[in-house]
C-alpha positions as CSV (number, residue, x, y, z in Angstrom):
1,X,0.0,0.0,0.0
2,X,3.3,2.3,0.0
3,X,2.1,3.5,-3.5
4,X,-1.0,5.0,-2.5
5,X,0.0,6.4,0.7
6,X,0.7,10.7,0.6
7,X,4.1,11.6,0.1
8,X,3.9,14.4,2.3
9,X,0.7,13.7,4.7
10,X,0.3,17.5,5.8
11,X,0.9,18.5,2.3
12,X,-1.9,16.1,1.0
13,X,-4.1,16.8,3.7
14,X,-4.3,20.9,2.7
15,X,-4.6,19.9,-0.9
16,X,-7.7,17.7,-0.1
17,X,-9.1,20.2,1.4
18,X,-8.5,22.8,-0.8
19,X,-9.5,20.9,-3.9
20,X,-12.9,19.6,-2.5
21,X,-14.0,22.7,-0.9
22,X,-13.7,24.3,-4.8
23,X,-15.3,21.4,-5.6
24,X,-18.0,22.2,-3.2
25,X,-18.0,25.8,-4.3
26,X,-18.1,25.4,-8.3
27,X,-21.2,22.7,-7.8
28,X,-23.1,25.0,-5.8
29,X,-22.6,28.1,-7.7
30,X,-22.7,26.1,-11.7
31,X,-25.3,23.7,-11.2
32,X,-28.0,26.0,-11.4
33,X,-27.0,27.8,-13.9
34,X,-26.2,24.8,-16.1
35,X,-29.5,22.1,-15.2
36,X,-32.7,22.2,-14.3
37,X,-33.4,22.2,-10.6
38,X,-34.8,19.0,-10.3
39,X,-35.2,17.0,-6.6
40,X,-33.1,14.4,-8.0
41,X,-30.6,17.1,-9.1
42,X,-30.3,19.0,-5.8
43,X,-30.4,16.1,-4.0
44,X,-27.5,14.6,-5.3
45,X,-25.8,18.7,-6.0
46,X,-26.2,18.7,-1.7
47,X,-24.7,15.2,-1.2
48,X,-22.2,16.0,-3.3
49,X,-21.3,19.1,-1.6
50,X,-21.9,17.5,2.0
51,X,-19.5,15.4,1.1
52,X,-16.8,18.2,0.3
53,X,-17.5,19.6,3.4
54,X,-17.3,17.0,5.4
55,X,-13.5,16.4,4.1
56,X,-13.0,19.9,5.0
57,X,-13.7,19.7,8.6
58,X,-12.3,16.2,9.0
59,X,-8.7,17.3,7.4
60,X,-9.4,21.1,9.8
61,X,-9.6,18.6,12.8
62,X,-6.6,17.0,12.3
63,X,-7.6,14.2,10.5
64,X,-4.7,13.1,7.9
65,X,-5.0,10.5,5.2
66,X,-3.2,7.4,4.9
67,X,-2.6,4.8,2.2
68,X,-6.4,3.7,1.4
69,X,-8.5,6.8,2.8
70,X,-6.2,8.7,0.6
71,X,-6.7,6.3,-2.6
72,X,-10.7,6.1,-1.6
73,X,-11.1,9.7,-1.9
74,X,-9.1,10.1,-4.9
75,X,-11.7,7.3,-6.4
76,X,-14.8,8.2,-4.8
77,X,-14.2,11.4,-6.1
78,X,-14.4,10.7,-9.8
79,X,-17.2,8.5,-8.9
80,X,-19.4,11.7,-7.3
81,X,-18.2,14.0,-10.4
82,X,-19.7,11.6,-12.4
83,X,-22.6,11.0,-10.9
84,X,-22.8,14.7,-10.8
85,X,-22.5,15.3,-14.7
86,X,-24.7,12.6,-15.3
87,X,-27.7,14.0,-13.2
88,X,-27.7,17.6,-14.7
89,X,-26.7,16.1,-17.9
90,X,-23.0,18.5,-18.5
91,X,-20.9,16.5,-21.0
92,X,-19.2,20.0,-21.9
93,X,-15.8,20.1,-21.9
94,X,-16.1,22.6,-18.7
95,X,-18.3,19.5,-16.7
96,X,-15.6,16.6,-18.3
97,X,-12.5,19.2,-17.0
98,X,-13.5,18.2,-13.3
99,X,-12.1,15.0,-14.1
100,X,-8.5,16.3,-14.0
101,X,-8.7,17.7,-10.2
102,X,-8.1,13.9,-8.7
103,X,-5.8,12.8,-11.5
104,X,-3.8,16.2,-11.2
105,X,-4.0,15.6,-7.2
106,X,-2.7,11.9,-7.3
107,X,-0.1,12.9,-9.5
108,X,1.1,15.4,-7.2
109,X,0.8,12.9,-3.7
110,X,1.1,9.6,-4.6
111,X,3.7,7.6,-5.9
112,X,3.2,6.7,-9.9
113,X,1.4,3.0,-9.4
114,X,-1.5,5.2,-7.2
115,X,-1.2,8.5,-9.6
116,X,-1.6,5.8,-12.8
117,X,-4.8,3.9,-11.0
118,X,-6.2,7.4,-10.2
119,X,-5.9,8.5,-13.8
120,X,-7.4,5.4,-15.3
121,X,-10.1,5.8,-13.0
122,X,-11.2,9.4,-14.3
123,X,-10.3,8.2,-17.7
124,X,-13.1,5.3,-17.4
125,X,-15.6,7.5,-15.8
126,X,-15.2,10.6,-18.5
127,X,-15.7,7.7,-20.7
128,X,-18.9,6.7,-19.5
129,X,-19.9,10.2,-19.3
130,X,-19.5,10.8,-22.6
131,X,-20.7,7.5,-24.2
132,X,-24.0,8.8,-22.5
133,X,-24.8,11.9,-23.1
134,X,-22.9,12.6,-26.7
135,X,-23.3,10.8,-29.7
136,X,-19.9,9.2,-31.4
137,X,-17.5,10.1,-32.7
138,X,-17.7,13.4,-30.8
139,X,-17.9,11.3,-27.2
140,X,-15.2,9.2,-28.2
141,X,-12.6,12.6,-29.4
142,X,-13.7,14.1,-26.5
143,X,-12.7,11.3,-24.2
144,X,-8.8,11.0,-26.4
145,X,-8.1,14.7,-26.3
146,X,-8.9,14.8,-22.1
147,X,-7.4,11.4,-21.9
148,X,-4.3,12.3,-23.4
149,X,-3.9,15.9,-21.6
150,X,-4.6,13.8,-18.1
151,X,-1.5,11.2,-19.0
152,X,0.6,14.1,-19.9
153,X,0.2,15.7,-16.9
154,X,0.4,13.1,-14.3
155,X,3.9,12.1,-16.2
156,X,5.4,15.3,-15.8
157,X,3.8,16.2,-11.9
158,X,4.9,12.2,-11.3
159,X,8.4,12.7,-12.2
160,X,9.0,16.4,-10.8
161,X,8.0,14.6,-7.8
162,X,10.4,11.5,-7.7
163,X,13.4,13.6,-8.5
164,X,12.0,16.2,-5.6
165,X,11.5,13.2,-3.5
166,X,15.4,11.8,-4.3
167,X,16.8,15.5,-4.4
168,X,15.3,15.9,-0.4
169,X,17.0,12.2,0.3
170,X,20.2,13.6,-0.4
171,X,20.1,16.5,1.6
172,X,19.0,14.8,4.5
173,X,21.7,11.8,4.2
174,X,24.4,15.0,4.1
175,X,22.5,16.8,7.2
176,X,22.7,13.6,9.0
177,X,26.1,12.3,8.1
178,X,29.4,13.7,9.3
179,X,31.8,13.9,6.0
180,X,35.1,13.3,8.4
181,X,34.2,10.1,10.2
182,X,30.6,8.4,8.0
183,X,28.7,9.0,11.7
184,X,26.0,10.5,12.3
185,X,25.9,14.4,14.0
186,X,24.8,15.2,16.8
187,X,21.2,16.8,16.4
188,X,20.3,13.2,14.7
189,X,22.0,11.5,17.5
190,X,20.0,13.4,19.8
191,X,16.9,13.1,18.2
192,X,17.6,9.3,18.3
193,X,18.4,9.3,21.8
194,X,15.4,11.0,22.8
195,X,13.2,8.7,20.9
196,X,15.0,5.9,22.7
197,X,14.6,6.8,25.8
198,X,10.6,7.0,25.2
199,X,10.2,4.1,23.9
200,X,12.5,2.0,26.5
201,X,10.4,3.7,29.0
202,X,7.7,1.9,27.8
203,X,7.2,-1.9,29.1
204,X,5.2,-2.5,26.2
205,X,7.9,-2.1,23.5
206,X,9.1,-4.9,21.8
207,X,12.7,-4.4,23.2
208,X,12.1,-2.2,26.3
209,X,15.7,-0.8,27.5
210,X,18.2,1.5,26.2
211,X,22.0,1.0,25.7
212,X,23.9,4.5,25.8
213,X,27.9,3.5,23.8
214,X,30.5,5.7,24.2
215,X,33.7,4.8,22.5
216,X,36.9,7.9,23.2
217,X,39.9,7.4,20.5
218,X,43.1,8.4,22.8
219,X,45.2,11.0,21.8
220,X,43.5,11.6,18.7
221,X,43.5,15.1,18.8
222,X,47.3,15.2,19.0
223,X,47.6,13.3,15.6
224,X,44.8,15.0,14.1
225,X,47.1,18.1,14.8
226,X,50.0,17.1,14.1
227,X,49.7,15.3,10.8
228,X,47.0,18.2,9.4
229,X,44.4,15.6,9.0
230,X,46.2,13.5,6.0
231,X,46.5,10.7,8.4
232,X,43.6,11.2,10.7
233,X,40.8,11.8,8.6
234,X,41.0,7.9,6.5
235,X,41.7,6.4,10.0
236,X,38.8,8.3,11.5
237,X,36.4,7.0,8.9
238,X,37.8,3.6,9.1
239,X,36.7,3.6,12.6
240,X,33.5,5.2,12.1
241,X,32.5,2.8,9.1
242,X,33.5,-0.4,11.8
243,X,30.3,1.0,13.8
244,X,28.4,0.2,10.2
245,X,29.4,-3.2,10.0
246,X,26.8,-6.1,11.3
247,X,28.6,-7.4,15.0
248,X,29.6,-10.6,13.2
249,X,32.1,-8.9,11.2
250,X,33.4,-6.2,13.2
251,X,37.0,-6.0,14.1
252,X,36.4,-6.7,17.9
């Protein structure tokens, strides 16, 4: 489930919000001015919107997304625009560009299997819009040309994000690794520490306990100083890159 779970879960949870309370916005505002008021129509015009708003104060709570409430709103929610279109009867390219918002979303959050599933998923429900309500071959040009914008764009917002995603990788592995001796610094040190020392706290862990190593090179310093690092700095990352190897083949 590692595909369809939010890159960046704060991130995703403002865009959801953001995205469904336009969605909310634009069907209260458009659907009367594009359908007939019908009870079926603003029945399923105030579901539809409900809906949006009820994201809104679930992600304004706190609430954030994982793996398959992340991929089931994505879904559901070219599911509801469809419904939506199909009720007040908008095959116009404005109604079949609401199909883009979760494609265009899932490109930008998920990982490319879940940003690929998404975009099928619009793709098969424009489809079915417009094999409805439009005679061919207009439904079927209609469904290519949106079909082929939707792929174009979840390729390019896919791959911006996996070399963002790598780029960020690298600058936390230099953050978090001294260059000298292959160890960690300090502030991830301490950060691991603390961590440590809540969860050994804890009798429930699966490992309660903490073990605190401290290892002190004598007279390093001196040598450090008095060979102007050319012979300290290999020998101090051949001791840091020991602390790297499984105990089995450690030098001690």
């Amino acid at each position: 489930m590692d595909a369809f779970a939010p890159r960046r879960p704060e991130e995703a949870a403002r865009w959801l919000s953001v995205l469904v309370l336009l969605a909310a916005v634009l069907l209260v505002v458009v659907t009367p001015l594009t359908a007939e008021l019908s009870p079926l129509v603003l029945a399923v015009t105030a579901a539809c919107a409900a809906f949006c708003v009820g994201l809104v104060v679930l992600v304004r709570r706190g609430w954030r997304p994982g793996a398959l409430p992340w991929l089931l709103c994505m879904l559901g929610s070219s599911g509801l625009i469809l419904a939506s279109n199909l009720v007040t009867r908008d095959a116009s390219a404005a109604g079949q560009l609401y199909f883009l918002l979760p494609a265009v979303a899932s490109a930008a959050q998920l990982r490319p299997l879940g940003a690929w599933l998404v975009a099928g998923a619009c793709s098969a429900a424009e489809l079915v819009l417009v094999l409805s309500l439009l005679e061919p071959p207009a439904s079927l040009v209609d469904w290519a040309s949106l079909t082929v914008f939707t792929a174009i764009f979840v390729a390019l917002l896919s791959r911006a994000a996996d070399r963002q995603e790598a780029l960020l990788e690298v600058l936390r592995r230099q953050a978090a690794i001294d260059p000298v001796t292959g160890l960690l610094t300090r502030r991830v040190l301490d950060e691991a520490l603390s961590t440590a020392l809540r969860s050994g706290a804890d009798p429930t862990a699966p490992c309660p306990g903490t073990v605190l190593i401290i290892a002190d090179l004598d007279h390093f310093k001196s040598v450090n100083d008095a060979t102007a690092t050319r012979w300290a700095t290999p020998r101090s990352r051949t001791w840091g890159a020991c602390w790297w190897e499984p105990p089995g083949r450690r030098p001690w």
